[in-house]
mmCIF file of the N, C-alpha and C atoms, coordinates in Angstrom:
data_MODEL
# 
_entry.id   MODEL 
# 
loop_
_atom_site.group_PDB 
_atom_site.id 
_atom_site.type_symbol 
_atom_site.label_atom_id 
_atom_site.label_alt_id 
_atom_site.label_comp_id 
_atom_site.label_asym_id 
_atom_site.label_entity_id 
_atom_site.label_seq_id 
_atom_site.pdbx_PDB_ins_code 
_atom_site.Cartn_x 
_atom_site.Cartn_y 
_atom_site.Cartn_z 
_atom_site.occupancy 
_atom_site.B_iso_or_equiv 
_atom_site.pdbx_formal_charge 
_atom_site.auth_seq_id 
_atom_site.auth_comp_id 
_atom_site.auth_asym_id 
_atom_site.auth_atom_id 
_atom_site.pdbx_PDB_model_num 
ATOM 1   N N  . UNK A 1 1  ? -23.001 -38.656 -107.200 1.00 0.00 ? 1  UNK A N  1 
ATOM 2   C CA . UNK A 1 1  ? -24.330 -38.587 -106.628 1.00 0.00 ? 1  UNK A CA 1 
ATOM 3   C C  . UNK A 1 1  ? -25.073 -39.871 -107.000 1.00 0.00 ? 1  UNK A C  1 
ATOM 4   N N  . UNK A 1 2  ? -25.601 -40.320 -105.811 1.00 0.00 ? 2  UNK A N  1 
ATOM 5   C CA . UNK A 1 2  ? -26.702 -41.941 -106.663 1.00 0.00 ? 2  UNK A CA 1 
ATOM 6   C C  . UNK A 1 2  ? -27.576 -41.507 -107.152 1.00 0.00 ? 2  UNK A C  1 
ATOM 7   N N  . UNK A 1 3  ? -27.954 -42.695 -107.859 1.00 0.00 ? 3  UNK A N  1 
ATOM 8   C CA . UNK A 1 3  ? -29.516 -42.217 -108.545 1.00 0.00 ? 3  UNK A CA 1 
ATOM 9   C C  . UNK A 1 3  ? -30.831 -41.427 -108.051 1.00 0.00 ? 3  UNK A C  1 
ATOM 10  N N  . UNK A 1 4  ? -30.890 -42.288 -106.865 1.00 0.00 ? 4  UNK A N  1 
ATOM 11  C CA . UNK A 1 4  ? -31.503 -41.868 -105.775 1.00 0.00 ? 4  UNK A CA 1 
ATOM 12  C C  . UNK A 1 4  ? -32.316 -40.273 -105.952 1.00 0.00 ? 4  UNK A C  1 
ATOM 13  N N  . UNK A 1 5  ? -31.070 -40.401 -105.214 1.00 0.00 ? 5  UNK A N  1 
ATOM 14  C CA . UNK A 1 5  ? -30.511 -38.974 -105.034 1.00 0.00 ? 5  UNK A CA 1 
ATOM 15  C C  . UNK A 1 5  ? -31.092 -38.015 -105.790 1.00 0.00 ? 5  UNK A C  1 
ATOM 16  N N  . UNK A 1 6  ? -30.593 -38.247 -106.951 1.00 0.00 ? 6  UNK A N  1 
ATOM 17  C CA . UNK A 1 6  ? -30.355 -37.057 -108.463 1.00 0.00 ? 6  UNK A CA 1 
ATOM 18  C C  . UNK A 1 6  ? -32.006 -37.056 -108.858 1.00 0.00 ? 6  UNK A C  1 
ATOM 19  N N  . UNK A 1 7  ? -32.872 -38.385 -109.159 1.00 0.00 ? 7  UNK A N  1 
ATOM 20  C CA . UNK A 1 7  ? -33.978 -38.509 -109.008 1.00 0.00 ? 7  UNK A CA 1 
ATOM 21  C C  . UNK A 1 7  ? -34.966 -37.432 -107.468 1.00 0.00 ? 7  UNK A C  1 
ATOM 22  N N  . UNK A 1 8  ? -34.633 -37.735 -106.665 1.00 0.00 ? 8  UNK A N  1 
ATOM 23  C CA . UNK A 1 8  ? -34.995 -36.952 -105.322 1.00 0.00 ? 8  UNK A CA 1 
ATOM 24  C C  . UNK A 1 8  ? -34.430 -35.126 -105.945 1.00 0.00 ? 8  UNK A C  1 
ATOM 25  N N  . UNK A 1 9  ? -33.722 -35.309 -106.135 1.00 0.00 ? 9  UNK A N  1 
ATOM 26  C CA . UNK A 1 9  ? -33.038 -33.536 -106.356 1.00 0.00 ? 9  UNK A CA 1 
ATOM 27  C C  . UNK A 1 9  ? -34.043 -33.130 -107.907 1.00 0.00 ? 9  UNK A C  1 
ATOM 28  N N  . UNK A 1 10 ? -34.393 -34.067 -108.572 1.00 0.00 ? 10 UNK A N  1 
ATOM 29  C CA . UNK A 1 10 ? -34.784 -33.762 -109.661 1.00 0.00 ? 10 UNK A CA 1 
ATOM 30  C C  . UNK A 1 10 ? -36.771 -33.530 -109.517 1.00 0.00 ? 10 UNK A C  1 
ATOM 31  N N  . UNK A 1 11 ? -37.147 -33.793 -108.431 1.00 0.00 ? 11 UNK A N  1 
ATOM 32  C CA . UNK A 1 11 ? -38.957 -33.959 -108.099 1.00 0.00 ? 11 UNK A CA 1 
ATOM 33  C C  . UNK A 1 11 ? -38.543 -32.521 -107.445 1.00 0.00 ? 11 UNK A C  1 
ATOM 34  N N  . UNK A 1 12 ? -37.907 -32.454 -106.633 1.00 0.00 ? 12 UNK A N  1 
ATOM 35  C CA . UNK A 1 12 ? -37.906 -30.974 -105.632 1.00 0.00 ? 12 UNK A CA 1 
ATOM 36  C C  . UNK A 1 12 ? -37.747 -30.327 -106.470 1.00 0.00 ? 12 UNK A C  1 
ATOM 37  N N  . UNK A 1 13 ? -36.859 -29.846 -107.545 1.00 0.00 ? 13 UNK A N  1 
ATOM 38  C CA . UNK A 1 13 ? -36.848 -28.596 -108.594 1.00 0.00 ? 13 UNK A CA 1 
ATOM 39  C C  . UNK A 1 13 ? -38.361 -29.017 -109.186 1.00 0.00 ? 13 UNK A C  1 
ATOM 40  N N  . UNK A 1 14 ? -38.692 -29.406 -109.849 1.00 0.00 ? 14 UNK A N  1 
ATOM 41  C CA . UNK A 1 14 ? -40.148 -29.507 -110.040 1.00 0.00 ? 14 UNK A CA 1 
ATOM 42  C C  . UNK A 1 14 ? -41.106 -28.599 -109.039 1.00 0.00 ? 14 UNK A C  1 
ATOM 43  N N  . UNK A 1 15 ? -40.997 -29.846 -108.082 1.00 0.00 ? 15 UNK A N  1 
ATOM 44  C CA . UNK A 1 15 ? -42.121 -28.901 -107.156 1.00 0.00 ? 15 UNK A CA 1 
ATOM 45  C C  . UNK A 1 15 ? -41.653 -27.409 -106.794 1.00 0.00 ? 15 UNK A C  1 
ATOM 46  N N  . UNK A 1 16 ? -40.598 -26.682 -106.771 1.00 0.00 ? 16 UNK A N  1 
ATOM 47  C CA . UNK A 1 16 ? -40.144 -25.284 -106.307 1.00 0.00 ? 16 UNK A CA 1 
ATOM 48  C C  . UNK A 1 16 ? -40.616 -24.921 -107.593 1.00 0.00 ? 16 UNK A C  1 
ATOM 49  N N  . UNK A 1 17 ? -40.704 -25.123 -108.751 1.00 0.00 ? 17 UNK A N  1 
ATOM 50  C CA . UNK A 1 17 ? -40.957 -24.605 -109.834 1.00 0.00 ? 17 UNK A CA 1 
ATOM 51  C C  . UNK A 1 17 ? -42.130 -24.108 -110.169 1.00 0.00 ? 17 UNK A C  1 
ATOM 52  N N  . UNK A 1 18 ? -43.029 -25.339 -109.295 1.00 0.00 ? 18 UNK A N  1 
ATOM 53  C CA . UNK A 1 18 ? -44.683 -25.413 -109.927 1.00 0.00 ? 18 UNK A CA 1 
ATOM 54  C C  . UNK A 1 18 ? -45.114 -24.444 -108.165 1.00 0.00 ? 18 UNK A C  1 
ATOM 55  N N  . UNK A 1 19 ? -44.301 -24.219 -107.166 1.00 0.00 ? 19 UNK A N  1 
ATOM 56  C CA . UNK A 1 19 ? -44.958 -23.550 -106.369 1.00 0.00 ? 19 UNK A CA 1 
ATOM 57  C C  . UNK A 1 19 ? -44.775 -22.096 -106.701 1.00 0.00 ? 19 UNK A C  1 
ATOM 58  N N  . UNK A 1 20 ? -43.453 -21.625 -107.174 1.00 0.00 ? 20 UNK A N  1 
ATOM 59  C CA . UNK A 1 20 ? -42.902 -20.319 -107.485 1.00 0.00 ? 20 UNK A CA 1 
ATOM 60  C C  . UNK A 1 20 ? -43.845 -19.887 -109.087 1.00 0.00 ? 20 UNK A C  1 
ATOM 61  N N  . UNK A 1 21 ? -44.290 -20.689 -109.498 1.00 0.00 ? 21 UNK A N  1 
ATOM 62  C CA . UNK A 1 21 ? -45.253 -19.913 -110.949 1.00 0.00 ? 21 UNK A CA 1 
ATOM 63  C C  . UNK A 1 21 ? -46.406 -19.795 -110.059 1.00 0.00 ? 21 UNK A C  1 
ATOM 64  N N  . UNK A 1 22 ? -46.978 -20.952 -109.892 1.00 0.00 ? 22 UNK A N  1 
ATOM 65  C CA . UNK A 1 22 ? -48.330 -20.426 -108.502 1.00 0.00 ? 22 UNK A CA 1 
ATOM 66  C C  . UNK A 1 22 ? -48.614 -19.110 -107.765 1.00 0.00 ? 22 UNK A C  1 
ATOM 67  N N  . UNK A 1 23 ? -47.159 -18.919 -107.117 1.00 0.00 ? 23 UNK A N  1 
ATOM 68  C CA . UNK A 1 23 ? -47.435 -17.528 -106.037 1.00 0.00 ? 23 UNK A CA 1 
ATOM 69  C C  . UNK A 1 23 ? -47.364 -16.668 -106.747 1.00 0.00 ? 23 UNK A C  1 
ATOM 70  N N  . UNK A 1 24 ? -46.359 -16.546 -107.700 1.00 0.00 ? 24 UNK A N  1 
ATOM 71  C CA . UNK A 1 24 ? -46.143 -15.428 -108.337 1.00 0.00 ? 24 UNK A CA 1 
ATOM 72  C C  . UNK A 1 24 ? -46.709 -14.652 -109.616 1.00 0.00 ? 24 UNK A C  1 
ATOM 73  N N  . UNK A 1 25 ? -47.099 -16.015 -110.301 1.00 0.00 ? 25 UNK A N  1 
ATOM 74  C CA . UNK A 1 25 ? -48.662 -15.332 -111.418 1.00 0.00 ? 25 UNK A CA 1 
ATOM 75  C C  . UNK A 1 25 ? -50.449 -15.935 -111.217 1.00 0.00 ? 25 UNK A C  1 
ATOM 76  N N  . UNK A 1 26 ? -49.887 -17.277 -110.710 1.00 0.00 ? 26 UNK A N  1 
ATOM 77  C CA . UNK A 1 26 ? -51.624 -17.781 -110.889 1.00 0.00 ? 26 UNK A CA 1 
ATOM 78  C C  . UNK A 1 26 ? -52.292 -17.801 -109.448 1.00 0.00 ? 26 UNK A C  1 
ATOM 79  N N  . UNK A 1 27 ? -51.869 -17.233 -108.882 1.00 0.00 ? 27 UNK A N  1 
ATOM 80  C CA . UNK A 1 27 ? -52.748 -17.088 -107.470 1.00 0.00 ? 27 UNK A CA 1 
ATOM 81  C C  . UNK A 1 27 ? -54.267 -17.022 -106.686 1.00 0.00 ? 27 UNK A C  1 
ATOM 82  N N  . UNK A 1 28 ? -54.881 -16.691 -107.831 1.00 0.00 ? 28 UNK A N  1 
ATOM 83  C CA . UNK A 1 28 ? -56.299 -16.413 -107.744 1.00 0.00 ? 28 UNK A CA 1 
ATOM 84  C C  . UNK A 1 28 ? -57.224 -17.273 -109.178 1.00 0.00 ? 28 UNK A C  1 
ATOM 85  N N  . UNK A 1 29 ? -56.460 -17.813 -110.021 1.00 0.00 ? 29 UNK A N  1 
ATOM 86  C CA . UNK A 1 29 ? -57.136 -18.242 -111.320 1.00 0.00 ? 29 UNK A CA 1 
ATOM 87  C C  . UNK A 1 29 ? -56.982 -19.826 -111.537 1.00 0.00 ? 29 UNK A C  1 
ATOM 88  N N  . UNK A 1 30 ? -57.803 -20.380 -111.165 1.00 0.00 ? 30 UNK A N  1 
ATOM 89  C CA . UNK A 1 30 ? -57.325 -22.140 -110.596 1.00 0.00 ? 30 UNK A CA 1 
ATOM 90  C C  . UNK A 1 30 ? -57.451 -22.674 -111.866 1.00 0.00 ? 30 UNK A C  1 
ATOM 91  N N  . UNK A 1 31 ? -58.255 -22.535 -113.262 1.00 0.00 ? 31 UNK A N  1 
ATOM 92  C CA . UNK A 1 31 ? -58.136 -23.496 -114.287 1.00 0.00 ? 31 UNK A CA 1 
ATOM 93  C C  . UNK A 1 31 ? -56.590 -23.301 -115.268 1.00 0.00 ? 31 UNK A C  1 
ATOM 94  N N  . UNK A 1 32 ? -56.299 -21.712 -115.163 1.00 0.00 ? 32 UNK A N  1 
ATOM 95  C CA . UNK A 1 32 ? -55.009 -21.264 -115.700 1.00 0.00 ? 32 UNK A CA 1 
ATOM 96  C C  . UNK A 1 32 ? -53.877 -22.244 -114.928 1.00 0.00 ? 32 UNK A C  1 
ATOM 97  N N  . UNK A 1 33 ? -53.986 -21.815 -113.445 1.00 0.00 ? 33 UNK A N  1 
ATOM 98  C CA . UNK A 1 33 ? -53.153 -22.735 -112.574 1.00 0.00 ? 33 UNK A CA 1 
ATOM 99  C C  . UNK A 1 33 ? -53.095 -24.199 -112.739 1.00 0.00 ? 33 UNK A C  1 
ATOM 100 N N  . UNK A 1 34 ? -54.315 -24.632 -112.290 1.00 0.00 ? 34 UNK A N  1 
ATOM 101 C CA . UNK A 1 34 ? -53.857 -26.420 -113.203 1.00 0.00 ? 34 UNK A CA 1 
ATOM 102 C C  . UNK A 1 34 ? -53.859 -26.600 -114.749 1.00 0.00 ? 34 UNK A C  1 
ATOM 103 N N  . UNK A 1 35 ? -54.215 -25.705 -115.499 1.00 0.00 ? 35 UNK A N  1 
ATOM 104 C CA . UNK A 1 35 ? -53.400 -26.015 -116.742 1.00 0.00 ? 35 UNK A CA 1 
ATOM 105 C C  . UNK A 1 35 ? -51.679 -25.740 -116.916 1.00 0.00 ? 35 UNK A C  1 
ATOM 106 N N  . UNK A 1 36 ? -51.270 -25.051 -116.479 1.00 0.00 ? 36 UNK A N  1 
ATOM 107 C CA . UNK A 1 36 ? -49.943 -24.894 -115.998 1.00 0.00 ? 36 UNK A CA 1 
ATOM 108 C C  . UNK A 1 36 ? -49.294 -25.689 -115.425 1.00 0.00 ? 36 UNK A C  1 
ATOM 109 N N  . UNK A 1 37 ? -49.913 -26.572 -114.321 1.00 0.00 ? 37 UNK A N  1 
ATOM 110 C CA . UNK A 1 37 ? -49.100 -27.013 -113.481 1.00 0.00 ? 37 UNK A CA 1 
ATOM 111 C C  . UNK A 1 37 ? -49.074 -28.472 -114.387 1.00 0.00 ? 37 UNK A C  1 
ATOM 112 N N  . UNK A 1 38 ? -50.148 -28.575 -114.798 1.00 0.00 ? 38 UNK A N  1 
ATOM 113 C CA . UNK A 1 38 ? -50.248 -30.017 -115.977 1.00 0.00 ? 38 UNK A CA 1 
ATOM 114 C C  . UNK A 1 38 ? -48.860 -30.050 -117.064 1.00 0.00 ? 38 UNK A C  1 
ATOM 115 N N  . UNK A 1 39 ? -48.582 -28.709 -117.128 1.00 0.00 ? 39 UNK A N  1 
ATOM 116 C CA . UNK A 1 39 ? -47.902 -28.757 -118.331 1.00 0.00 ? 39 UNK A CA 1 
ATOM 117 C C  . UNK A 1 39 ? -46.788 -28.443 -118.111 1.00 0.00 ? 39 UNK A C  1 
ATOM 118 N N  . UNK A 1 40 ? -46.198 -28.008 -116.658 1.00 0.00 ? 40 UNK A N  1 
ATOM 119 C CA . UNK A 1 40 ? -45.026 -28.295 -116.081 1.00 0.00 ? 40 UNK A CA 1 
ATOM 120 C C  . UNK A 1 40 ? -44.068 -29.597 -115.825 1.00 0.00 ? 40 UNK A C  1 
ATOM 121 N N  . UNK A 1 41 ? -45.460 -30.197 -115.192 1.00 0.00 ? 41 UNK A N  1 
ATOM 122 C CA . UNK A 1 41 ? -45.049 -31.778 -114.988 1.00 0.00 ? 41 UNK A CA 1 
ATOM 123 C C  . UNK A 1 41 ? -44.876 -32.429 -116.413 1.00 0.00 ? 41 UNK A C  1 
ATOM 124 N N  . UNK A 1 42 ? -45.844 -32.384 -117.391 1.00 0.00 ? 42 UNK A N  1 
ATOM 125 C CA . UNK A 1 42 ? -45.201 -32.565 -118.592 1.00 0.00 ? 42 UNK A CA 1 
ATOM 126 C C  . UNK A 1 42 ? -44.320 -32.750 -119.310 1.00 0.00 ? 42 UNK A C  1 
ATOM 127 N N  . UNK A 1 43 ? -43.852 -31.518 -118.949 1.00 0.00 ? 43 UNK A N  1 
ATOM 128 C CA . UNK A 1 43 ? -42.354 -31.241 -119.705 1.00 0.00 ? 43 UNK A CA 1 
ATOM 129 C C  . UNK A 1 43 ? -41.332 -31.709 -118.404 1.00 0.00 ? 43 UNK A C  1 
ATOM 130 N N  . UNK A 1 44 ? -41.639 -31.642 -117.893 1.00 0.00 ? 44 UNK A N  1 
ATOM 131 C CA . UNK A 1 44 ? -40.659 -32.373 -116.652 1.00 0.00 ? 44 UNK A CA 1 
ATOM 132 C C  . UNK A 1 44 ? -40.359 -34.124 -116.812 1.00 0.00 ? 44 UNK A C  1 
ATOM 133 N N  . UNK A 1 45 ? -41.265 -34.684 -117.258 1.00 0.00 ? 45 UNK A N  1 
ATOM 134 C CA . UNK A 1 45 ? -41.402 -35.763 -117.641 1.00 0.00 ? 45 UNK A CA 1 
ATOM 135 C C  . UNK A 1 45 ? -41.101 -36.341 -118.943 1.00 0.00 ? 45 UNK A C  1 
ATOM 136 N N  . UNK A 1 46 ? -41.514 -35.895 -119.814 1.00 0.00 ? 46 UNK A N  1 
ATOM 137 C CA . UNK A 1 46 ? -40.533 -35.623 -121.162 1.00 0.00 ? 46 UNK A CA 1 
ATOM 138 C C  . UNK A 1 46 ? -38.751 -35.873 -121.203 1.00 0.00 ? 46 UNK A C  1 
ATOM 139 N N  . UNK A 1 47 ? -38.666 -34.321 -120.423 1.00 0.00 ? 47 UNK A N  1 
ATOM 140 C CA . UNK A 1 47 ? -37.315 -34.341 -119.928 1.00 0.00 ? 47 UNK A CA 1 
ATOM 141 C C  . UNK A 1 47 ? -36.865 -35.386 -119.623 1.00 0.00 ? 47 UNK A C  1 
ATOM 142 N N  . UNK A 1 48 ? -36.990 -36.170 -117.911 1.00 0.00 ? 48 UNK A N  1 
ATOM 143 C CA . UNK A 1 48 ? -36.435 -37.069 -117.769 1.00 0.00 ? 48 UNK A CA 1 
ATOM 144 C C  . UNK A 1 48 ? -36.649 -38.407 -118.301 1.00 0.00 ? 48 UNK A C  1 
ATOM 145 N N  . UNK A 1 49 ? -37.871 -38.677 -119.300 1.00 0.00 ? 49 UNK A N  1 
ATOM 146 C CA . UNK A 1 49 ? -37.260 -39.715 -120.050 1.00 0.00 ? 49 UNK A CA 1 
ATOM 147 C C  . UNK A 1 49 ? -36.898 -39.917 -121.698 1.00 0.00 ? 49 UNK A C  1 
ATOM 148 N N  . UNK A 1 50 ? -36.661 -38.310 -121.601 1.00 0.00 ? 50 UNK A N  1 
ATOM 149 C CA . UNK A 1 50 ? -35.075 -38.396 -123.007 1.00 0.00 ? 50 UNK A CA 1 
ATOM 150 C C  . UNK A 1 50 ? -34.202 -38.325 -122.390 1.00 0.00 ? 50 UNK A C  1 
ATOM 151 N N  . UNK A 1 51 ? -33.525 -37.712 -120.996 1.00 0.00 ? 51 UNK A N  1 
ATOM 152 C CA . UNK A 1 51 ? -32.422 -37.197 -121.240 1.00 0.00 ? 51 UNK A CA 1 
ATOM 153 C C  . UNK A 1 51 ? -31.772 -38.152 -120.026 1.00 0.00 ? 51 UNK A C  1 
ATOM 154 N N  . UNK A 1 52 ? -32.520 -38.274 -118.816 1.00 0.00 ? 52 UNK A N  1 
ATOM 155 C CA . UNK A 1 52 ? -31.745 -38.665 -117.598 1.00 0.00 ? 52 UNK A CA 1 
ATOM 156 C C  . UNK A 1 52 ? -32.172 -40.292 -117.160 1.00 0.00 ? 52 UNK A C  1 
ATOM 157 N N  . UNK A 1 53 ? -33.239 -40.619 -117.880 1.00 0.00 ? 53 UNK A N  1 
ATOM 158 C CA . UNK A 1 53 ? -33.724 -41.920 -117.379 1.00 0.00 ? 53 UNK A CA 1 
ATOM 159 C C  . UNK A 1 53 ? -32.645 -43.461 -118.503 1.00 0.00 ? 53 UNK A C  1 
ATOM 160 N N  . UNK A 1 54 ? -31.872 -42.912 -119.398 1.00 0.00 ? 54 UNK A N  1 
ATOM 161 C CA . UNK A 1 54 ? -31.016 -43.648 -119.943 1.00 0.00 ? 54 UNK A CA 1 
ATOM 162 C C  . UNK A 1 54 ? -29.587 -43.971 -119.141 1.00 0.00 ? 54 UNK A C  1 
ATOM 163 N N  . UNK A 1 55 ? -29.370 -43.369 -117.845 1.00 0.00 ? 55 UNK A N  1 
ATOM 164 C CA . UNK A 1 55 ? -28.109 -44.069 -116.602 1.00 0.00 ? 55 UNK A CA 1 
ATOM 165 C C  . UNK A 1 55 ? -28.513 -45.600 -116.212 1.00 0.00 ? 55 UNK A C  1 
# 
């Protein structure tokens, strides 16, 4: 798989992630919701630069 790619495959799990906590618990409560979604991307970011941004 290119980088590209794996990068592109790696934003879409993100975003399915941060839409599927949305519908399914924070639907109606917007400061819970963007504190969440802050802290999704977070750790999403974290992630890829310990683990995947060293290729």
């Amino acid at each position: 798989m290119s980088r590209h790619a794996a990068v592109a495959l790696y934003v879409v799990a993100m975003v399915v992630i941060i839409v599927g906590v949305d519908f399914l618990f924070l639907r109606d409560r917007f400061w819970e919701r963007l504190a969440v979604n802050i802290g999704i991307v977070v750790v999403f970011a974290v992630f890829y630069f310990l683990f995947l941004r060293r290729s």
